[in-house]
Backbone as XML, in Angstrom:
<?xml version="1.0"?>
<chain id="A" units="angstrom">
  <residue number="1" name="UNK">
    <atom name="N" x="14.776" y="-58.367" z="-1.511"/>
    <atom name="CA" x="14.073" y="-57.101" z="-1.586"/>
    <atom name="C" x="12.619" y="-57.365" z="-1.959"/>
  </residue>
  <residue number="2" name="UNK">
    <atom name="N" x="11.621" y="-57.103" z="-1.049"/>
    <atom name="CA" x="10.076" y="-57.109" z="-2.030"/>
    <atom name="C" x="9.286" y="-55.834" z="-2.277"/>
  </residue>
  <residue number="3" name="UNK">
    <atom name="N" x="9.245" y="-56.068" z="-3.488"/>
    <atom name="CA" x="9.089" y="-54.765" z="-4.125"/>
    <atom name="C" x="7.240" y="-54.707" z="-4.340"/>
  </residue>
  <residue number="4" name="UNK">
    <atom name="N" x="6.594" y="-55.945" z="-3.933"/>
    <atom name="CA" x="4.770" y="-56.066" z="-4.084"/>
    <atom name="C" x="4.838" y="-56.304" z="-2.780"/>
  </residue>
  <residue number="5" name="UNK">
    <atom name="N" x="4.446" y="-54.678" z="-1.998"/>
    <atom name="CA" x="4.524" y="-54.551" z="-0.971"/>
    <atom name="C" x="2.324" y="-54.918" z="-0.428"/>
  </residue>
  <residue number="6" name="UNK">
    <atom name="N" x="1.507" y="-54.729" z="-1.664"/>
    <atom name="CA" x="0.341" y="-55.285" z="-1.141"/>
    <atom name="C" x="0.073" y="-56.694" z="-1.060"/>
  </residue>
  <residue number="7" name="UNK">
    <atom name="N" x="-0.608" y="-56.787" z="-0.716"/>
    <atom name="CA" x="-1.381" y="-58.282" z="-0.265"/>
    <atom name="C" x="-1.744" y="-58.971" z="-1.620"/>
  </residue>
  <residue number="8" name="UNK">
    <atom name="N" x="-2.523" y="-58.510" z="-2.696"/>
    <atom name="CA" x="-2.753" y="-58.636" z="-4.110"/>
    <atom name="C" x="-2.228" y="-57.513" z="-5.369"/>
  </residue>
  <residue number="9" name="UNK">
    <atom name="N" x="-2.866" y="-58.062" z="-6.203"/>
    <atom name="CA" x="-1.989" y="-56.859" z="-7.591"/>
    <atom name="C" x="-3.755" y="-56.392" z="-7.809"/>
  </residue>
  <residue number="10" name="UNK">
    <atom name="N" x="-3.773" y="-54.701" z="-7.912"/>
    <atom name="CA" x="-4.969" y="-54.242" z="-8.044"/>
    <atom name="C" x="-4.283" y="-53.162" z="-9.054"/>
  </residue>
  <residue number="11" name="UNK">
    <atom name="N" x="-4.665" y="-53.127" z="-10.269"/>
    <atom name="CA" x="-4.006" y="-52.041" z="-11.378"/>
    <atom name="C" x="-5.034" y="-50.850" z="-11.697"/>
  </residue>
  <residue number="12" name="UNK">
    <atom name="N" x="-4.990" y="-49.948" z="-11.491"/>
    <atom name="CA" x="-5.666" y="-48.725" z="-12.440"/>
    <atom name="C" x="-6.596" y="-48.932" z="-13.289"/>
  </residue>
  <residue number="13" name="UNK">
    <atom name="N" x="-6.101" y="-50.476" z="-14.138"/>
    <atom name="CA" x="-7.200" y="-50.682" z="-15.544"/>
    <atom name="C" x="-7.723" y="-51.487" z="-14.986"/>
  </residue>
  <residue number="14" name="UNK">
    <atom name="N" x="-7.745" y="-52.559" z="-13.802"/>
    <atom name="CA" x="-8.792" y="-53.149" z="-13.130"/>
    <atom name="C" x="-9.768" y="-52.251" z="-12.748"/>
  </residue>
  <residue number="15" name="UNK">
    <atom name="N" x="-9.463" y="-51.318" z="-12.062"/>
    <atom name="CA" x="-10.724" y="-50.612" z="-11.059"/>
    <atom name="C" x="-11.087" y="-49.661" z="-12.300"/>
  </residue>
  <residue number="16" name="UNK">
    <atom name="N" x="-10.579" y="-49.164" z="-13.528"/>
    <atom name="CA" x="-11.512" y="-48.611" z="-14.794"/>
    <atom name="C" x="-12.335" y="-49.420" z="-15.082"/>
  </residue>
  <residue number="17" name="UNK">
    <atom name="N" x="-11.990" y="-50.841" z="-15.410"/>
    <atom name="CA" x="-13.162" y="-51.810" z="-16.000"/>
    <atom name="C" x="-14.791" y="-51.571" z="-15.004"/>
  </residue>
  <residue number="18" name="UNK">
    <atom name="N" x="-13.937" y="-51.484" z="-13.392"/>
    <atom name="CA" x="-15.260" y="-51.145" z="-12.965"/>
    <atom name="C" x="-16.029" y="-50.504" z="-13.102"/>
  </residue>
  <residue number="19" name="UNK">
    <atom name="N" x="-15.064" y="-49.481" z="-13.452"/>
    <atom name="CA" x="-15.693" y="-47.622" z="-13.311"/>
    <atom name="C" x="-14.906" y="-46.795" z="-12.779"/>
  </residue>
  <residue number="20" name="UNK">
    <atom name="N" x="-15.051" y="-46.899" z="-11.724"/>
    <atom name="CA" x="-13.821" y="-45.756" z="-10.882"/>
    <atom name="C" x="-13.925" y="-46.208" z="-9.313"/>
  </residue>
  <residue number="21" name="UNK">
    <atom name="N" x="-13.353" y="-45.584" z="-8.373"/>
    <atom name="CA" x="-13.175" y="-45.992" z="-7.179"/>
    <atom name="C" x="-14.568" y="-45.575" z="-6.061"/>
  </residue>
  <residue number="22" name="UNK">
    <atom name="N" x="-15.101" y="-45.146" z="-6.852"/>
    <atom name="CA" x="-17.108" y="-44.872" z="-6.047"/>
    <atom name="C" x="-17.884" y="-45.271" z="-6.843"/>
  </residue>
  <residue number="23" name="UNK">
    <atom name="N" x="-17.268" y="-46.357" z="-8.176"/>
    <atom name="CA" x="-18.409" y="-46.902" z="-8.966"/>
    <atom name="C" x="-19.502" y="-47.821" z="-7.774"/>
  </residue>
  <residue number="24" name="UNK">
    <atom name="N" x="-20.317" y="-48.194" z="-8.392"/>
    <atom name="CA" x="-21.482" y="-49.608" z="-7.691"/>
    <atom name="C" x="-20.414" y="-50.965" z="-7.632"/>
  </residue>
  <residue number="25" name="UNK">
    <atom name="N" x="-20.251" y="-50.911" z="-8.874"/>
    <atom name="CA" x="-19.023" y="-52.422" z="-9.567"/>
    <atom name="C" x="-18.108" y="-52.288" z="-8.654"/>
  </residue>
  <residue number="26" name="UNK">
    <atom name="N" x="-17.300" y="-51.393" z="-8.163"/>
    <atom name="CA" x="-16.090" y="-51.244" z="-7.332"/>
    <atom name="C" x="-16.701" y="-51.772" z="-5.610"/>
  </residue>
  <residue number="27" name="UNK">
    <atom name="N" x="-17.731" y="-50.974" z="-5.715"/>
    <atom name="CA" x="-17.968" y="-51.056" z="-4.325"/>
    <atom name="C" x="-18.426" y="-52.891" z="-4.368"/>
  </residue>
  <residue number="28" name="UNK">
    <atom name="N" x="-19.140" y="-53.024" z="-5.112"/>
    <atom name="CA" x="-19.431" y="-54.829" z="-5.012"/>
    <atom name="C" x="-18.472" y="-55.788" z="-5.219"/>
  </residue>
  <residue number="29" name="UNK">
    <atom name="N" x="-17.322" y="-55.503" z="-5.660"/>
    <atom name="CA" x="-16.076" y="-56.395" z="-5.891"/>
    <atom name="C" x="-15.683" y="-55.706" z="-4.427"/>
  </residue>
  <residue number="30" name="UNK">
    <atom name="N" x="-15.253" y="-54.628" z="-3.567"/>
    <atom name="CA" x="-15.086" y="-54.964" z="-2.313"/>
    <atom name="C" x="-15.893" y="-55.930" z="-1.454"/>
  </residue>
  <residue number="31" name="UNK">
    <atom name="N" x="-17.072" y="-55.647" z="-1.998"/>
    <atom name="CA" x="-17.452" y="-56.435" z="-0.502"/>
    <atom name="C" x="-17.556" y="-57.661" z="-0.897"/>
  </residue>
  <residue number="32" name="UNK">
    <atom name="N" x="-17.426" y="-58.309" z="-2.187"/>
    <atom name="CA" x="-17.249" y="-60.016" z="-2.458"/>
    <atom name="C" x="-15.423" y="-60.054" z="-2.023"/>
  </residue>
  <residue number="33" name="UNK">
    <atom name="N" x="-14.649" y="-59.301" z="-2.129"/>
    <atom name="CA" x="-13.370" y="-59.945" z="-2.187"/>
    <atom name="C" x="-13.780" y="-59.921" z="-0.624"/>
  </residue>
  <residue number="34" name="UNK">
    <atom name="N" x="-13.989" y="-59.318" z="0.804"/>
    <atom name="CA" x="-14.558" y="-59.276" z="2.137"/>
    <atom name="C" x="-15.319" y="-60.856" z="2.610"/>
  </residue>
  <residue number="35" name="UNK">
    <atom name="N" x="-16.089" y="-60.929" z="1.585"/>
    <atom name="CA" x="-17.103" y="-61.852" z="1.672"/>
    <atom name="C" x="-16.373" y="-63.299" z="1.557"/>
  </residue>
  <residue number="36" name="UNK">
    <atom name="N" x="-15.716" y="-63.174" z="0.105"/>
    <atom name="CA" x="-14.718" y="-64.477" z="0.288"/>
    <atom name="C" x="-13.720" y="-64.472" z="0.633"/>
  </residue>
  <residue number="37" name="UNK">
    <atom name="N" x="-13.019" y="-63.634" z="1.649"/>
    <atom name="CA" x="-11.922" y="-63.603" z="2.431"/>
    <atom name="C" x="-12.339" y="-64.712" z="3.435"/>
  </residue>
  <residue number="38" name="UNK">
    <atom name="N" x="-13.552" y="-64.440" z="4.009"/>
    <atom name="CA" x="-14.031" y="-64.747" z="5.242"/>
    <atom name="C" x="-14.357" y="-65.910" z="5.003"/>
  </residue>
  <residue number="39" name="UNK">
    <atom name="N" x="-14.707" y="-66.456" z="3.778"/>
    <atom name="CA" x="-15.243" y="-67.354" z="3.907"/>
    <atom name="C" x="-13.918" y="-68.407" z="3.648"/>
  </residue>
  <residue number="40" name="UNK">
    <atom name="N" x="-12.702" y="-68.282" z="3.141"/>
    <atom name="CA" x="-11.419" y="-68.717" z="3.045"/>
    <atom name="C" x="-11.068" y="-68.644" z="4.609"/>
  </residue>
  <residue number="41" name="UNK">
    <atom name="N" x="-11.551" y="-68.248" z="5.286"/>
    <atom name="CA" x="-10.772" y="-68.389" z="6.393"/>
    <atom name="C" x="-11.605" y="-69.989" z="7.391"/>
  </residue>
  <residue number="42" name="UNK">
    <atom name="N" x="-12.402" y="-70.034" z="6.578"/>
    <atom name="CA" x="-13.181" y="-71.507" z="6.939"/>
    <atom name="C" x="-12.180" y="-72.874" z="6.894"/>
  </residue>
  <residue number="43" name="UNK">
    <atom name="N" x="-11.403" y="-72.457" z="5.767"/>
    <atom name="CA" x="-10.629" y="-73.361" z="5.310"/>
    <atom name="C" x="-8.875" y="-73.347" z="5.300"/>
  </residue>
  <residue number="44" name="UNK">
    <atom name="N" x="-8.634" y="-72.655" z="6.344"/>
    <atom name="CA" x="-7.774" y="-72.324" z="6.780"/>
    <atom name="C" x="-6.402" y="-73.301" z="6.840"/>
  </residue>
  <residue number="45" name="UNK">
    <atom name="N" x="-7.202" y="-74.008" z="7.774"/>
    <atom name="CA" x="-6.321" y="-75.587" z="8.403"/>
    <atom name="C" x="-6.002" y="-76.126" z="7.198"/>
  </residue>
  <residue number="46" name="UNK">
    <atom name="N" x="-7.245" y="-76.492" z="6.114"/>
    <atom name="CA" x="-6.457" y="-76.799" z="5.058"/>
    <atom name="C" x="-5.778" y="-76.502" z="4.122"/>
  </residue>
  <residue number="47" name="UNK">
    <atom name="N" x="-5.804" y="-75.361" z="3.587"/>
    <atom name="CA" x="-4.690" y="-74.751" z="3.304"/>
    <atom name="C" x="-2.707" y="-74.644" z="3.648"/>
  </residue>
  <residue number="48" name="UNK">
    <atom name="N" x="-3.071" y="-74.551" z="5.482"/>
    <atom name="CA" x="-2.199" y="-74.778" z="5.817"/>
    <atom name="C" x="-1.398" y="-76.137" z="5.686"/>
  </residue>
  <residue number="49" name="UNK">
    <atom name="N" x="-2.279" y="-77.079" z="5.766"/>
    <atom name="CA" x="-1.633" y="-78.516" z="5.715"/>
    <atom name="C" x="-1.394" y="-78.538" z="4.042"/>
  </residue>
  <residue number="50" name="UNK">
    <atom name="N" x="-1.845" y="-78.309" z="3.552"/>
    <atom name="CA" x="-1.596" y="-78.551" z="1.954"/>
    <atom name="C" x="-0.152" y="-77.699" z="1.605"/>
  </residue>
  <residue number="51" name="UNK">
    <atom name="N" x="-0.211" y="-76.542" z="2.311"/>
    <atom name="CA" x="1.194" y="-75.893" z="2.485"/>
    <atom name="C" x="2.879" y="-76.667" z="3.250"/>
  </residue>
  <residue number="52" name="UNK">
    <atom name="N" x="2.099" y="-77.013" z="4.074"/>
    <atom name="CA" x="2.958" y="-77.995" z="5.291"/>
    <atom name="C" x="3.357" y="-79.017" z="4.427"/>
  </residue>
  <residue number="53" name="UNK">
    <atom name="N" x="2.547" y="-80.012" z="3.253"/>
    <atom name="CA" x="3.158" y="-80.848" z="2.942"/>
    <atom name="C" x="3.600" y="-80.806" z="1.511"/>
  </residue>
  <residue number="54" name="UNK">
    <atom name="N" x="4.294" y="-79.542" z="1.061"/>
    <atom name="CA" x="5.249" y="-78.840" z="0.368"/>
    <atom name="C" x="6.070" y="-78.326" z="0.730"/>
  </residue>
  <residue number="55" name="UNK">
    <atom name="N" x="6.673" y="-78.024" z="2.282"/>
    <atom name="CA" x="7.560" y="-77.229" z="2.266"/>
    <atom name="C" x="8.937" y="-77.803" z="2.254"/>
  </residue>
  <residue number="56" name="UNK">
    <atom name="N" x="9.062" y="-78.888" z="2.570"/>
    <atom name="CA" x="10.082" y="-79.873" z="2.125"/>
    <atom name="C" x="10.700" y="-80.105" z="0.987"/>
  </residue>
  <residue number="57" name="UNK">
    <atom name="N" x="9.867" y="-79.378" z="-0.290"/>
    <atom name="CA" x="10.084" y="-79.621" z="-1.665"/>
    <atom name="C" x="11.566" y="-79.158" z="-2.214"/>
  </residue>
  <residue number="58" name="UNK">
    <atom name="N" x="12.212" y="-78.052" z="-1.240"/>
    <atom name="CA" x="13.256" y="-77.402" z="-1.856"/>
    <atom name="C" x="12.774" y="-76.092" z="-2.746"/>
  </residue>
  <residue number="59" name="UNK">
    <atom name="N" x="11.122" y="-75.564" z="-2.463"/>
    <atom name="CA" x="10.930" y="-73.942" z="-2.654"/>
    <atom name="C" x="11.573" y="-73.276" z="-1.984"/>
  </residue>
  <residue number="60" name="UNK">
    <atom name="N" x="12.273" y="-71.804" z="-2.123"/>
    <atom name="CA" x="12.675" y="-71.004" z="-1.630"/>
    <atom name="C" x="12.222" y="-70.251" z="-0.928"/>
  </residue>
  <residue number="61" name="UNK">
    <atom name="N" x="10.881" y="-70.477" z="-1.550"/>
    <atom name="CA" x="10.161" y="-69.160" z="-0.576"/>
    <atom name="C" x="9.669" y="-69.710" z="1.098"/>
  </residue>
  <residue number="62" name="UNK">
    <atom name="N" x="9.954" y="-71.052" z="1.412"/>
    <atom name="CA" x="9.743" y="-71.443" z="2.397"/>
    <atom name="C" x="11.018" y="-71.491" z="3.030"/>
  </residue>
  <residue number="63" name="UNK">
    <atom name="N" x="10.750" y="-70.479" z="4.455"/>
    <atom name="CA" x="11.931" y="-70.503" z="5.736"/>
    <atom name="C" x="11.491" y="-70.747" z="6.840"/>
  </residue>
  <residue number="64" name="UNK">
    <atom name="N" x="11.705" y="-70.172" z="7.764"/>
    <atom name="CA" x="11.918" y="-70.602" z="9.553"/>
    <atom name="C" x="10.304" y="-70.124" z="9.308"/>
  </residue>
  <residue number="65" name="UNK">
    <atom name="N" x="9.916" y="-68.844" z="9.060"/>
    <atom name="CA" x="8.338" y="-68.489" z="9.781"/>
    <atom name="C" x="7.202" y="-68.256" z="8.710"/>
  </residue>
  <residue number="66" name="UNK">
    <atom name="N" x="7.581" y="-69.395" z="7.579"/>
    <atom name="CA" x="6.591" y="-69.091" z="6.556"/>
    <atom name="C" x="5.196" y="-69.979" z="6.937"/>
  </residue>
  <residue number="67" name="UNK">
    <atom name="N" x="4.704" y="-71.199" z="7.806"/>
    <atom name="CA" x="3.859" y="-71.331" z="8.143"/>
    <atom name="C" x="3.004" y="-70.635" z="8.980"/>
  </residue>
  <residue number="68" name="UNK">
    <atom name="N" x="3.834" y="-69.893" z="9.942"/>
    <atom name="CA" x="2.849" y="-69.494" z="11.113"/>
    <atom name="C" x="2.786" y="-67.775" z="10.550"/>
  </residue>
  <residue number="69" name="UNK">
    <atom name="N" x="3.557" y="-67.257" z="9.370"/>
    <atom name="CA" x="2.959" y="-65.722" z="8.534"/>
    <atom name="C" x="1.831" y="-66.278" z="8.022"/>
  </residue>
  <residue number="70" name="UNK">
    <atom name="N" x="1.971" y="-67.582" z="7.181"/>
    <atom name="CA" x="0.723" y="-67.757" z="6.364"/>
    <atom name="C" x="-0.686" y="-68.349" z="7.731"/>
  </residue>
  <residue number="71" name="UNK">
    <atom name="N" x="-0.326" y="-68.889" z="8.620"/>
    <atom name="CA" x="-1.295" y="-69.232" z="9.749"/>
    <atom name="C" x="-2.177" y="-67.781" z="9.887"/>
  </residue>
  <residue number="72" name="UNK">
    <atom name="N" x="-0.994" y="-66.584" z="10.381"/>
    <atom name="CA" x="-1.260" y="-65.312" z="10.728"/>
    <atom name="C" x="-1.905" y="-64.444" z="9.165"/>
  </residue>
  <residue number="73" name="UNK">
    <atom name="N" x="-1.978" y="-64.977" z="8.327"/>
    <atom name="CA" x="-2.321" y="-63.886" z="7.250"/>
    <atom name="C" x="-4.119" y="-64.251" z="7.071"/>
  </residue>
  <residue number="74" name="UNK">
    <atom name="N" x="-4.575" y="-65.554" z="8.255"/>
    <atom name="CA" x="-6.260" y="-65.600" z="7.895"/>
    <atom name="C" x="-6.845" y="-64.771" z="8.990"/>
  </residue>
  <residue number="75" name="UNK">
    <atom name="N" x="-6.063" y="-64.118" z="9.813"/>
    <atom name="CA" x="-6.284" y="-63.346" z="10.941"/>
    <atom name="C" x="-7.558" y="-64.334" z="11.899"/>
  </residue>
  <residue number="76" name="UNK">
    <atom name="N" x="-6.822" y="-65.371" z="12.117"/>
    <atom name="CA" x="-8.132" y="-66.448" z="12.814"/>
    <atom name="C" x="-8.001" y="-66.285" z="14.081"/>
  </residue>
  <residue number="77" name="UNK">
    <atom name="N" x="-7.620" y="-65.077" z="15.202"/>
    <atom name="CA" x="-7.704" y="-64.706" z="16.133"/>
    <atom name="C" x="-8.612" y="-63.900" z="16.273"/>
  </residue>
  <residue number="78" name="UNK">
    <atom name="N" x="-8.973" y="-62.872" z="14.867"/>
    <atom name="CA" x="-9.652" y="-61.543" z="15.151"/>
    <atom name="C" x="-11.264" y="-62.034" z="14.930"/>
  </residue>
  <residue number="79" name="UNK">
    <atom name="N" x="-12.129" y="-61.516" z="15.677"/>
    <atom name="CA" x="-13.542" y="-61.213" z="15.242"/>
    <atom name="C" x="-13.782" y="-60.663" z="13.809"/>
  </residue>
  <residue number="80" name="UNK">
    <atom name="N" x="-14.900" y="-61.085" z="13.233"/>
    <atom name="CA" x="-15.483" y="-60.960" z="11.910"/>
    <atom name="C" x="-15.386" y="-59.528" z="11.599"/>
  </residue>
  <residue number="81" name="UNK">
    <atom name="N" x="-15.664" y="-58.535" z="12.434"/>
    <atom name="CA" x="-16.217" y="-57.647" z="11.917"/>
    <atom name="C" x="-13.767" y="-56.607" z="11.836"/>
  </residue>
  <residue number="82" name="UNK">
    <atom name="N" x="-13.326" y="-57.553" z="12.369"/>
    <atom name="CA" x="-12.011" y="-56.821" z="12.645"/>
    <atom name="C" x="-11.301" y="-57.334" z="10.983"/>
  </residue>
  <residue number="83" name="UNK">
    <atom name="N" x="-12.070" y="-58.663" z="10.462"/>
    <atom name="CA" x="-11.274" y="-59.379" z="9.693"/>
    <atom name="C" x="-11.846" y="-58.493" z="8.379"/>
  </residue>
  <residue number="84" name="UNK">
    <atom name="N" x="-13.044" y="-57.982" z="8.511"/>
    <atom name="CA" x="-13.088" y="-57.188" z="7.420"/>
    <atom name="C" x="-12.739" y="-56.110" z="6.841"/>
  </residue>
  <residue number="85" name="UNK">
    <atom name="N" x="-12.803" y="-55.321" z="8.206"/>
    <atom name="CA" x="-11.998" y="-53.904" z="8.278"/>
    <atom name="C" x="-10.284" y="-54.185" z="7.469"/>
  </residue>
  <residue number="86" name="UNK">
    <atom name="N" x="-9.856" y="-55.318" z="8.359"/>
    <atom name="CA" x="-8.558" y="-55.576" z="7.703"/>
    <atom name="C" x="-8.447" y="-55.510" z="6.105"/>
  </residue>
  <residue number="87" name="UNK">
    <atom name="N" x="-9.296" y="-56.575" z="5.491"/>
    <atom name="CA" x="-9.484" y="-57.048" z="4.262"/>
    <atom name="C" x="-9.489" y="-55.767" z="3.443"/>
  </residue>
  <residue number="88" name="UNK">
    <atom name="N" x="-10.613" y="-54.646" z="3.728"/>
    <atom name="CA" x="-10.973" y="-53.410" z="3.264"/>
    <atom name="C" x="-9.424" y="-53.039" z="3.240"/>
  </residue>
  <residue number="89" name="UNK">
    <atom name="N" x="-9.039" y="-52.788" z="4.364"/>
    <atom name="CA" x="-7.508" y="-52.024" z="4.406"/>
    <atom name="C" x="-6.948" y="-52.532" z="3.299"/>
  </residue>
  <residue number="90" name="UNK">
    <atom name="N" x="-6.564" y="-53.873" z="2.900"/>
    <atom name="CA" x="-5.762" y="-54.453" z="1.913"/>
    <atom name="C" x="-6.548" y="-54.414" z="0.782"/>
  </residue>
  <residue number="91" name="UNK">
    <atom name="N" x="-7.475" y="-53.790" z="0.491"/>
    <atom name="CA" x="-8.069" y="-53.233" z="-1.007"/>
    <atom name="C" x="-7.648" y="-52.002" z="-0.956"/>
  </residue>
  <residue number="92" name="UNK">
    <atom name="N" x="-7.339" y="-51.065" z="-0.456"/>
    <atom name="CA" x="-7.253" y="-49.735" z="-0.483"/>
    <atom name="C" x="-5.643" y="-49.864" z="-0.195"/>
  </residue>
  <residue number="93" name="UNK">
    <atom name="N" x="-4.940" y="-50.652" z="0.355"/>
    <atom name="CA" x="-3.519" y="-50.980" z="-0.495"/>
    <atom name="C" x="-3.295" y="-50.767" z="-1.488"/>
  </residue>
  <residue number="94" name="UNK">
    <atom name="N" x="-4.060" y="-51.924" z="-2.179"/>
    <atom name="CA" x="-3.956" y="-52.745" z="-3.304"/>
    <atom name="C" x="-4.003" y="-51.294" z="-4.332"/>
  </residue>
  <residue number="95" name="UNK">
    <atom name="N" x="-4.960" y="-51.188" z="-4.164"/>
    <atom name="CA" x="-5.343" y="-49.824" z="-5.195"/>
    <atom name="C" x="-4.537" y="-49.029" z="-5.957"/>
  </residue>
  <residue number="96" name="UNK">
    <atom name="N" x="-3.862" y="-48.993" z="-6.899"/>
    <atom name="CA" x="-2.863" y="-48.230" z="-7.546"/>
    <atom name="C" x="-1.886" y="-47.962" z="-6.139"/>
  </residue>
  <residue number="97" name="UNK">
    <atom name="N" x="-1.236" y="-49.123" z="-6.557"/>
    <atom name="CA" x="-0.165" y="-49.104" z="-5.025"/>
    <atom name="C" x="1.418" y="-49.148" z="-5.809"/>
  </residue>
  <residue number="98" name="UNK">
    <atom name="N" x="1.588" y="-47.750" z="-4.938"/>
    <atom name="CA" x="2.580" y="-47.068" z="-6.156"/>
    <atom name="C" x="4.108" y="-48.040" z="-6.026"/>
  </residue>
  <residue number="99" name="UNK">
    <atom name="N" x="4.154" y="-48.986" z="-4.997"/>
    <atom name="CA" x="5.474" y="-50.174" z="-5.173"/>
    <atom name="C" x="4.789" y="-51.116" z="-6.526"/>
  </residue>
  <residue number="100" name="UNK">
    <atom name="N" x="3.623" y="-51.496" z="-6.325"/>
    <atom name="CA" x="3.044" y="-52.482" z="-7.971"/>
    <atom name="C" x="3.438" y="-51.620" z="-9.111"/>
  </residue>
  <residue number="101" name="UNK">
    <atom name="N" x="3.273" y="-50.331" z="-9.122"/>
    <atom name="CA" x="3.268" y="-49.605" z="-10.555"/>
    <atom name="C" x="5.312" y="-49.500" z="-10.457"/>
  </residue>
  <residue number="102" name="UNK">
    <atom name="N" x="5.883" y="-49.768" z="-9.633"/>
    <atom name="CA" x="7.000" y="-49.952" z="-9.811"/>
    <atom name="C" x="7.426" y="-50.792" z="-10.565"/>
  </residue>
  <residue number="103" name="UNK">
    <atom name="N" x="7.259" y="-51.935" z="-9.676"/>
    <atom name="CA" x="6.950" y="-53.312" z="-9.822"/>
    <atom name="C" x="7.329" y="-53.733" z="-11.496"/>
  </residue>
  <residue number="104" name="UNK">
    <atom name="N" x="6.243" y="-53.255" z="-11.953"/>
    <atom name="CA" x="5.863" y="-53.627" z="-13.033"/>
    <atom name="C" x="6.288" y="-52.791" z="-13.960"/>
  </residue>
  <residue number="105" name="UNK">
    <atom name="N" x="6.924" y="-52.045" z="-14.146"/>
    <atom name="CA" x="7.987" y="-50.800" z="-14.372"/>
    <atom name="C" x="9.258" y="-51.621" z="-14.889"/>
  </residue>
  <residue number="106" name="UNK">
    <atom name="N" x="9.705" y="-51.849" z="-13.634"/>
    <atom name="CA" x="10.990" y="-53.058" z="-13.662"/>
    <atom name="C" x="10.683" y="-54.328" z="-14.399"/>
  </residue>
  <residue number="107" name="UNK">
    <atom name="N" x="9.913" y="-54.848" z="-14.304"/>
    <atom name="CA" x="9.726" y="-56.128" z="-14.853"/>
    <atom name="C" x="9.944" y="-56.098" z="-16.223"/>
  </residue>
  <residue number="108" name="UNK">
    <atom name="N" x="9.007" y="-54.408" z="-16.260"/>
    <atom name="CA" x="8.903" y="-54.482" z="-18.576"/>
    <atom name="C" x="10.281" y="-54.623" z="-18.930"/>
  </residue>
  <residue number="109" name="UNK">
    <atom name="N" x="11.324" y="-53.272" z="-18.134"/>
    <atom name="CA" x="12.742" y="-52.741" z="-18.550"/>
    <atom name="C" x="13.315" y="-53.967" z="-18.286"/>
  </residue>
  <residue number="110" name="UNK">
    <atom name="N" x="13.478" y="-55.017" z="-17.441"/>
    <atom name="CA" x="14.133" y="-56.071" z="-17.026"/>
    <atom name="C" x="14.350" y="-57.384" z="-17.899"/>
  </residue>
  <residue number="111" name="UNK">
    <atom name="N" x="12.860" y="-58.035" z="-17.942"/>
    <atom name="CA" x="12.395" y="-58.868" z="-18.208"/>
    <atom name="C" x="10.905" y="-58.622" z="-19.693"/>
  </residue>
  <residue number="112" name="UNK">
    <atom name="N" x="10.962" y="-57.808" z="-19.892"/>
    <atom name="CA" x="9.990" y="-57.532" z="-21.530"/>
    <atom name="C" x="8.619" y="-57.914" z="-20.890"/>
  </residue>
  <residue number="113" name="UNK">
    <atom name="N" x="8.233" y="-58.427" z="-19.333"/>
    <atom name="CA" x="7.040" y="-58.503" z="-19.240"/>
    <atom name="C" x="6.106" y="-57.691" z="-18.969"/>
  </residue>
  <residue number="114" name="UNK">
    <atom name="N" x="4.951" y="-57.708" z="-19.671"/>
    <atom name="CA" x="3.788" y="-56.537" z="-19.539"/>
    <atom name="C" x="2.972" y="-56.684" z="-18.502"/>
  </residue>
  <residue number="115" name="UNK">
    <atom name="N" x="2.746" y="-55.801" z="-17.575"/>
    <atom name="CA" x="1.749" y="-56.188" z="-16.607"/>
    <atom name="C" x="-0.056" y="-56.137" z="-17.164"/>
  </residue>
</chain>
C-alpha cells in the first residue's frame, strides 16, 4: 500500500517557515527546487548506475521496473520548459498533501514517530 502518494514530504510548517503559499520565500524555494531538479537531471546516468550497482543487494524496494521508473522519474525525454512545469506540478502535490498528513497520522498512532 503507498500511502506518500507525492514525489517529496512538503508539511504546512515548512511552507509557514516561509510565510505562506504567495510568500517571496515560497515562491524562491519553487523555483530553486525547478532549478535543481534540472540541474539533477545532468546527472542522471549516474545516479542510475550507482542505483544499478545496488540492486542486487537484497533491498526490497527493488523489482522488475524499478530502474527504468527511476530512469523515467528525470523526465529525460521532455524539453526544459515541460520538465519544469512537471516539477511545479510536484510542489503543488507536495503541498499539504492530504495522503502525507495521513501518513504521518499513522506513523505517530503506530510507531510514536513525530513528523
Amino acid at each position: 500500500m503507498k500511502f506518500e502518494r507525492p514525489e517529496f514530504k512538503m508539511t504546512r510548517e515548512m511552507i509557514q517557515i516561509m510565510g505562506n503559499e504567495t510568500s517571496e520565500s515560497f515562491a524562491y524555494f519553487k523555483d530553486l527546487v525547478v532549478k535543481g531538479f534540472i540541474m539533477l537531471r545532468e546527472y542522471a546516468d549516474e545516479f542510475i548506475a550507482i542505483s544499478e550497482m545496488t540492486k542486487n543487494a537484497g533491498f526490497t524496494c527493488f523489482r522488475k521496473k524499478t530502474m527504468s521508473d527511476l530512469r523515467n522519474r528525470f523526465y529525460l525525454s521532455k524539453r526544459l520548459p515541460k520538465v519544469a512545469r512537471k516539477v511545479q506540478k510536484m510542489i503543488y502535490w507536495a503541498n499539504n498533501s492530504i495522503f502525507t498528513n495521513w501518513y504521518d497520522r499513522i506513523q505517530l498512532m503506530q510507531q510514536k514517530i513525530e513528523y
